[in-house]
Chimera marker file (.cmm) of the C-alpha trace (Angstrom):
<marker_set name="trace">
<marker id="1" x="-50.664" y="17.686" z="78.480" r="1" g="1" b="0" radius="0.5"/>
<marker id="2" x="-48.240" y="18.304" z="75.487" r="1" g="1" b="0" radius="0.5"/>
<marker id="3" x="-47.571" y="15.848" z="73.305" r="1" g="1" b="0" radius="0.5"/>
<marker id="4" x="-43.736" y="16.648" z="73.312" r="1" g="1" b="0" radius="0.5"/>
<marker id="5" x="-43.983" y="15.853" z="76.930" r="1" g="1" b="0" radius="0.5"/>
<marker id="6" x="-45.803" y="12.404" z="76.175" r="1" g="1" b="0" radius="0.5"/>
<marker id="7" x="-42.623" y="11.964" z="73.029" r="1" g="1" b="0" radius="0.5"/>
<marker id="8" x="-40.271" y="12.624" z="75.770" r="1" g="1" b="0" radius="0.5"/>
<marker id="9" x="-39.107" y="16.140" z="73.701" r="1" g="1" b="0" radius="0.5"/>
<marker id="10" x="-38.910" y="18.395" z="76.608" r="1" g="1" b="0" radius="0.5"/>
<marker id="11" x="-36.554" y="16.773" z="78.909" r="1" g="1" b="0" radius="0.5"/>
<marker id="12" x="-36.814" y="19.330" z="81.482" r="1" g="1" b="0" radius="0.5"/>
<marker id="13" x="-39.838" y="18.884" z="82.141" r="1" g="1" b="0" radius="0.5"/>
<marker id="14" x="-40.610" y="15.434" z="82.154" r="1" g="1" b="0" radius="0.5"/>
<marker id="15" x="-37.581" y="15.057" z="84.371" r="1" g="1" b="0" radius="0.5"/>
<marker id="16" x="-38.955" y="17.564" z="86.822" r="1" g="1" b="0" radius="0.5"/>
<marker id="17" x="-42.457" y="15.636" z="86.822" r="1" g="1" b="0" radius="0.5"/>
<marker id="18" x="-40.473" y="12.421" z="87.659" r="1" g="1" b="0" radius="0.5"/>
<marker id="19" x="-39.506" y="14.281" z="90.455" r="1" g="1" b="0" radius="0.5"/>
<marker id="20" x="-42.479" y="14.857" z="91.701" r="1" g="1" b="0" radius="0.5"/>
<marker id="21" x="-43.803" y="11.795" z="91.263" r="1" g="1" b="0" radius="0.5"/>
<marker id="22" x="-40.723" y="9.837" z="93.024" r="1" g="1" b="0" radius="0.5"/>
<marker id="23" x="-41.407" y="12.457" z="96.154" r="1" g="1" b="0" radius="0.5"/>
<marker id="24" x="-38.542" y="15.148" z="95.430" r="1" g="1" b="0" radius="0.5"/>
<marker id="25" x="-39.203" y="18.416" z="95.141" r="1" g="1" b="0" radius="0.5"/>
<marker id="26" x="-36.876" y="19.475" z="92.498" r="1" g="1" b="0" radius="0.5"/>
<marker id="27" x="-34.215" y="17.940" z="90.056" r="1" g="1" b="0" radius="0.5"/>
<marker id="28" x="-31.663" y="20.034" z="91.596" r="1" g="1" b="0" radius="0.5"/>
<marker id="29" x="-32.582" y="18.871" z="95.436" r="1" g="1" b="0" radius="0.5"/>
<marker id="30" x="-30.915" y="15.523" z="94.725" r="1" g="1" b="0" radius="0.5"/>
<marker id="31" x="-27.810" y="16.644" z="93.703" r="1" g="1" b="0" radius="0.5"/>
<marker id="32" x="-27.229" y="19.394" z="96.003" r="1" g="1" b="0" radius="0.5"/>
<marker id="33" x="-24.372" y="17.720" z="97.872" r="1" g="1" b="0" radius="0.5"/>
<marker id="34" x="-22.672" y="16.691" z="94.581" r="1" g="1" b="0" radius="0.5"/>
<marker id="35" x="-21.219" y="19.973" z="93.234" r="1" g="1" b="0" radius="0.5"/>
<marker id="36" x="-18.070" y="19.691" z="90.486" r="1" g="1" b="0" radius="0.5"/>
<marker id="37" x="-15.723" y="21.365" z="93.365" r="1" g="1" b="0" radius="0.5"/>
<marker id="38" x="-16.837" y="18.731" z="95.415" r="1" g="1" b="0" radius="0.5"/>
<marker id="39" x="-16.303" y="16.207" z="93.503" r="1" g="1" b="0" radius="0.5"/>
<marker id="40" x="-12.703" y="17.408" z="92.023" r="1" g="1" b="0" radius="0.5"/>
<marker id="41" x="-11.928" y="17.619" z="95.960" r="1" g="1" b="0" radius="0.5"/>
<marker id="42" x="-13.193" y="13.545" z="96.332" r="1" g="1" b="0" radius="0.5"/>
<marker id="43" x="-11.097" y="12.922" z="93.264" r="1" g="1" b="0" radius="0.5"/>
<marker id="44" x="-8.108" y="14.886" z="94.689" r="1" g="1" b="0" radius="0.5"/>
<marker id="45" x="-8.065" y="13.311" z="97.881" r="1" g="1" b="0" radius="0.5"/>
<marker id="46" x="-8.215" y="9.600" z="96.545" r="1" g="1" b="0" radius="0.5"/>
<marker id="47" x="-5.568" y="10.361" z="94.364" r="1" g="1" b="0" radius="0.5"/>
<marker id="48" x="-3.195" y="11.683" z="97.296" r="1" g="1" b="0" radius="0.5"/>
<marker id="49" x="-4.754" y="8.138" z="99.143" r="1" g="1" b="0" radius="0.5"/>
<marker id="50" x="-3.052" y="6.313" z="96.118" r="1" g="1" b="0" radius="0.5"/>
<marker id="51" x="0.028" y="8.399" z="95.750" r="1" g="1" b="0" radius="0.5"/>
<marker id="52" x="0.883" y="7.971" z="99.883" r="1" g="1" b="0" radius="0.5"/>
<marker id="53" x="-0.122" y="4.284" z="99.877" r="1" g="1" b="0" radius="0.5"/>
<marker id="54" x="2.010" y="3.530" z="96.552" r="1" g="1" b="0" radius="0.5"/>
<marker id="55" x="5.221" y="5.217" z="98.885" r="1" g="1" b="0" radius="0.5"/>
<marker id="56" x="4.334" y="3.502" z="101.468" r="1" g="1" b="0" radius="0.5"/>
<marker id="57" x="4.753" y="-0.007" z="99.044" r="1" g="1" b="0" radius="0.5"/>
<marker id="58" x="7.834" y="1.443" z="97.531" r="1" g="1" b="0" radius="0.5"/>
<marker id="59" x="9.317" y="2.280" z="101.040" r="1" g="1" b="0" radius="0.5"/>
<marker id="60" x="8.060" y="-1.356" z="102.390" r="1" g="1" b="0" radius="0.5"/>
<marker id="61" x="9.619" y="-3.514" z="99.380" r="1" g="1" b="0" radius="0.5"/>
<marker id="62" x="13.077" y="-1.475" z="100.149" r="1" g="1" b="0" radius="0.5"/>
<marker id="63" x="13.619" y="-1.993" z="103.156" r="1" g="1" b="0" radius="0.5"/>
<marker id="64" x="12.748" y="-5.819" z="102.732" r="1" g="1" b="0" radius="0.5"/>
<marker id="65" x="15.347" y="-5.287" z="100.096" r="1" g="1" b="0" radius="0.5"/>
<marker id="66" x="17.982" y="-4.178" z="102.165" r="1" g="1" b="0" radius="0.5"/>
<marker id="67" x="17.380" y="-6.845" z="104.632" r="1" g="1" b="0" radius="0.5"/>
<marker id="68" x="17.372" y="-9.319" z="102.249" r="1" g="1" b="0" radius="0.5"/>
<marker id="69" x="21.217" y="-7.804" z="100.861" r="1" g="1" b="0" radius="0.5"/>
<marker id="70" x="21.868" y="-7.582" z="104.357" r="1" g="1" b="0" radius="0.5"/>
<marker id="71" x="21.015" y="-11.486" z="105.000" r="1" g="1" b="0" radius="0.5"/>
<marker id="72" x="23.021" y="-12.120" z="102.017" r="1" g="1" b="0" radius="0.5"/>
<marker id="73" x="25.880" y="-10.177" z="103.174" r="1" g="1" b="0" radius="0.5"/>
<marker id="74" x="25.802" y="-11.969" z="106.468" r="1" g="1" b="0" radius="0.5"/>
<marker id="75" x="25.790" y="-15.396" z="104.853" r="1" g="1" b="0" radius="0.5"/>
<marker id="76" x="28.203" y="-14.859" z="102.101" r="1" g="1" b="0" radius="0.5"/>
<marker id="77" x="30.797" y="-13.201" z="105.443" r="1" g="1" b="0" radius="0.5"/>
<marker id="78" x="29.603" y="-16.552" z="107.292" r="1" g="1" b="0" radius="0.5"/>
<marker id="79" x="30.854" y="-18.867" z="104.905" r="1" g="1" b="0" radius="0.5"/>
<marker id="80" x="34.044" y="-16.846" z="104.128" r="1" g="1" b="0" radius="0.5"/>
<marker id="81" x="34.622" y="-17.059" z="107.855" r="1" g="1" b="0" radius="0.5"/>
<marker id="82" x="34.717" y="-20.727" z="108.047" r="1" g="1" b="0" radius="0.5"/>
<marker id="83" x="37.460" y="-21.284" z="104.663" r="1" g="1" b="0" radius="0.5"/>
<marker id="84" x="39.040" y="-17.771" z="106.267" r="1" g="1" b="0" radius="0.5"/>
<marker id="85" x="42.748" y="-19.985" z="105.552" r="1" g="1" b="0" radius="0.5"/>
<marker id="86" x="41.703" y="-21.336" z="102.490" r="1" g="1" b="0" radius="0.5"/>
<marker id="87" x="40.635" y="-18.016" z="100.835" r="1" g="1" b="0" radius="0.5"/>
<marker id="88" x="43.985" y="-16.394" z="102.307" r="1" g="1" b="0" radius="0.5"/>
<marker id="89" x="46.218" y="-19.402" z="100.533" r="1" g="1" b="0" radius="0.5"/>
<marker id="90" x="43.651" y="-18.923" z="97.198" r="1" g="1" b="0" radius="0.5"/>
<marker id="91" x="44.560" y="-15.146" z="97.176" r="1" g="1" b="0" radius="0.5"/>
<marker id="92" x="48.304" y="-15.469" z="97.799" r="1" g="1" b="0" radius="0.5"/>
<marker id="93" x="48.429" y="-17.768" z="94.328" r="1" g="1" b="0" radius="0.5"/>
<marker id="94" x="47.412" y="-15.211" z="92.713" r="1" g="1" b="0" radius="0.5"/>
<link id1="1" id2="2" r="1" g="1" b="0" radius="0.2"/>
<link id1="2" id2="3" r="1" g="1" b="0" radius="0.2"/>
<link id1="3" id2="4" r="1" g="1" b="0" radius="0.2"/>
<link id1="4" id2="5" r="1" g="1" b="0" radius="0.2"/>
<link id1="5" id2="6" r="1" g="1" b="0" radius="0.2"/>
<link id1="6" id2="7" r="1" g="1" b="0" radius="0.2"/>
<link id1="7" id2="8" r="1" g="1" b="0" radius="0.2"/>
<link id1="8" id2="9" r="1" g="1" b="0" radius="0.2"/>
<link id1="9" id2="10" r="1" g="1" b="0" radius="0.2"/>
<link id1="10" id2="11" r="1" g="1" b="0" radius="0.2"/>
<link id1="11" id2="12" r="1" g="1" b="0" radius="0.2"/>
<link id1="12" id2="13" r="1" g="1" b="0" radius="0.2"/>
<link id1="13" id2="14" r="1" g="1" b="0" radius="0.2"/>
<link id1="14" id2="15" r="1" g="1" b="0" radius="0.2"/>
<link id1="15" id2="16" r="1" g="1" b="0" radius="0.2"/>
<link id1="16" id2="17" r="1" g="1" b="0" radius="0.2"/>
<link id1="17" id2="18" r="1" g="1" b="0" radius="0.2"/>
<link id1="18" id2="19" r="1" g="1" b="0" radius="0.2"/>
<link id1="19" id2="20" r="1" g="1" b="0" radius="0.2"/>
<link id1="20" id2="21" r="1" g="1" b="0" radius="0.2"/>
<link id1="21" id2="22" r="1" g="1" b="0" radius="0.2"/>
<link id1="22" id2="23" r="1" g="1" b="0" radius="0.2"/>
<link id1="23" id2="24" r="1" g="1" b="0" radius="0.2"/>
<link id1="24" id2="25" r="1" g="1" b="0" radius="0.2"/>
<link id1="25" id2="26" r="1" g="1" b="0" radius="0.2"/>
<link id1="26" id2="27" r="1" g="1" b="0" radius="0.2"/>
<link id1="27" id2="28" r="1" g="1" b="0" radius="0.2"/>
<link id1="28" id2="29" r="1" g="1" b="0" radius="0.2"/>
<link id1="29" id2="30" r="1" g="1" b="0" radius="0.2"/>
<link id1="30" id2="31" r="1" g="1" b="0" radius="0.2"/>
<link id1="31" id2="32" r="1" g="1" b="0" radius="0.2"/>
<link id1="32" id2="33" r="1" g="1" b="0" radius="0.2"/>
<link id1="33" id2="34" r="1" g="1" b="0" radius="0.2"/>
<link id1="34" id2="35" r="1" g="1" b="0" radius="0.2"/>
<link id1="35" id2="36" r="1" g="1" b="0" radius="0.2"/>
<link id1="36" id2="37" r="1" g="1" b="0" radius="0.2"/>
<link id1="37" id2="38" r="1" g="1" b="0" radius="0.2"/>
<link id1="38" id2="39" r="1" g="1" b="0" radius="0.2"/>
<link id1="39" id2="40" r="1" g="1" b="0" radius="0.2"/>
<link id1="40" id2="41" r="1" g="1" b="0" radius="0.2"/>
<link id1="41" id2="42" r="1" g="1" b="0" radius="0.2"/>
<link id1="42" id2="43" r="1" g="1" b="0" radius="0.2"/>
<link id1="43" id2="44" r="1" g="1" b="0" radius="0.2"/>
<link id1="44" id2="45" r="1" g="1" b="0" radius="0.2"/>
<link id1="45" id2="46" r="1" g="1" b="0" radius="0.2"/>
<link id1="46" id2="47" r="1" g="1" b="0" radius="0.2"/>
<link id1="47" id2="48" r="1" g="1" b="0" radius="0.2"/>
<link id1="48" id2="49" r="1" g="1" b="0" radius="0.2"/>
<link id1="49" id2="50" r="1" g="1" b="0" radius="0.2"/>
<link id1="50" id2="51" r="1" g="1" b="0" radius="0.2"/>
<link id1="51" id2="52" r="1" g="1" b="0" radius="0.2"/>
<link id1="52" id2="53" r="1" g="1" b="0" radius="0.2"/>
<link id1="53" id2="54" r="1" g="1" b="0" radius="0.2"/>
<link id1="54" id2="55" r="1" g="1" b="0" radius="0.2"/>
<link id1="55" id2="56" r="1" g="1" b="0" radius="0.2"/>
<link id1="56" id2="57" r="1" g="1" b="0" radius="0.2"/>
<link id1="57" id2="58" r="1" g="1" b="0" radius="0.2"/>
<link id1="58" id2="59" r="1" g="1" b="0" radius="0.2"/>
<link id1="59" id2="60" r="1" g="1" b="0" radius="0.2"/>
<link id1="60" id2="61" r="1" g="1" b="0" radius="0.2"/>
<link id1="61" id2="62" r="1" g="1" b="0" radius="0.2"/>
<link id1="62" id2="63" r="1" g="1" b="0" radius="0.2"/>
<link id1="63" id2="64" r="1" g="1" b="0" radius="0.2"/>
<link id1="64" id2="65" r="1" g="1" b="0" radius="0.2"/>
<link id1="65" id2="66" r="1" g="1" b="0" radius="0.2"/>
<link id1="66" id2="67" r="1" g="1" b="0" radius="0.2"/>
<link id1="67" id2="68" r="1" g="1" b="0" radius="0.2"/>
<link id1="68" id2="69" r="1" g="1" b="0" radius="0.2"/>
<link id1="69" id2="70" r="1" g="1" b="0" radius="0.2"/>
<link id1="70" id2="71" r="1" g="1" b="0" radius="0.2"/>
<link id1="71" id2="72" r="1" g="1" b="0" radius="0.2"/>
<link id1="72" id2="73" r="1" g="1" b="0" radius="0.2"/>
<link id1="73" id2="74" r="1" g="1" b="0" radius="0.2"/>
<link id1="74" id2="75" r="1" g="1" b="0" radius="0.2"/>
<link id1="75" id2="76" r="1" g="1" b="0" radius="0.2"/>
<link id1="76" id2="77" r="1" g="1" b="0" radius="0.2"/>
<link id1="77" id2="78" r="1" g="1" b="0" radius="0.2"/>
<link id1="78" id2="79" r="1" g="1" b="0" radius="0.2"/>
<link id1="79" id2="80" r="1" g="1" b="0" radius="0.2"/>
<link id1="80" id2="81" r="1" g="1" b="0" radius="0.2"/>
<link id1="81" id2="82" r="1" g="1" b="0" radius="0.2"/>
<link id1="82" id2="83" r="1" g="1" b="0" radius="0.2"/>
<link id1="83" id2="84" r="1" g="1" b="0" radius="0.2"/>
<link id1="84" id2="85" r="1" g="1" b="0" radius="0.2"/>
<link id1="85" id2="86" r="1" g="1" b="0" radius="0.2"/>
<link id1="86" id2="87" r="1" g="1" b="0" radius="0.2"/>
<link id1="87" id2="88" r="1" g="1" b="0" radius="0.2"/>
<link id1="88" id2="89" r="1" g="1" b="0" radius="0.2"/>
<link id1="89" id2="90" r="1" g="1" b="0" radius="0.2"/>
<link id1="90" id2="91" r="1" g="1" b="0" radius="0.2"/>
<link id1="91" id2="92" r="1" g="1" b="0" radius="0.2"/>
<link id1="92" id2="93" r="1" g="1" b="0" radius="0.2"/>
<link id1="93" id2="94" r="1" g="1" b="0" radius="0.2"/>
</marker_set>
């Protein structure tokens, strides 16, 4: 056996006797189902996940929003409703 091997010099091969030794054939075996396209693709597609969920949050806190201007609405008309003379006398001092 080298004694770069023993130093830990030749990467290569000391990672390809690891290998072995853990019951893999080769270095490049493990990986196989990781290539970069894949990955880019598993990186792409998570962030479309958080793009659509983010519009889906923006879409869901306007329409509570405009029910919450609608409520509003509704109450403020409500009230008017009930001083409907009062407002009308307010408006003609004007």
């Amino acid at each position: 056996m080298s004694y770069g091997l023993m130093r830990g010099d030749d990467v290569h091969l000391r990672s390809e006797l690891l290998a072995r030794f853990h019951g893999t054939t080769s270095v490049e075996g493990s990986n196989a189902g990781r290539t970069a396209g894949k990955l880019l693709a598993a990186a792409e597609e998570r962030w479309s996940r958080r793009q659509q969920l983010a519009q889906q949050r923006e879409a869901a806190e306007l329409r509570r929003r405009k029910r919450a201007a609608a409520a509003a609405r509704e109450q403020r008309l409500n009230a008017l409703a009930g001083r409907q003379e009062q407002e009308w006398q307010r408006v003609s001092a004007r």
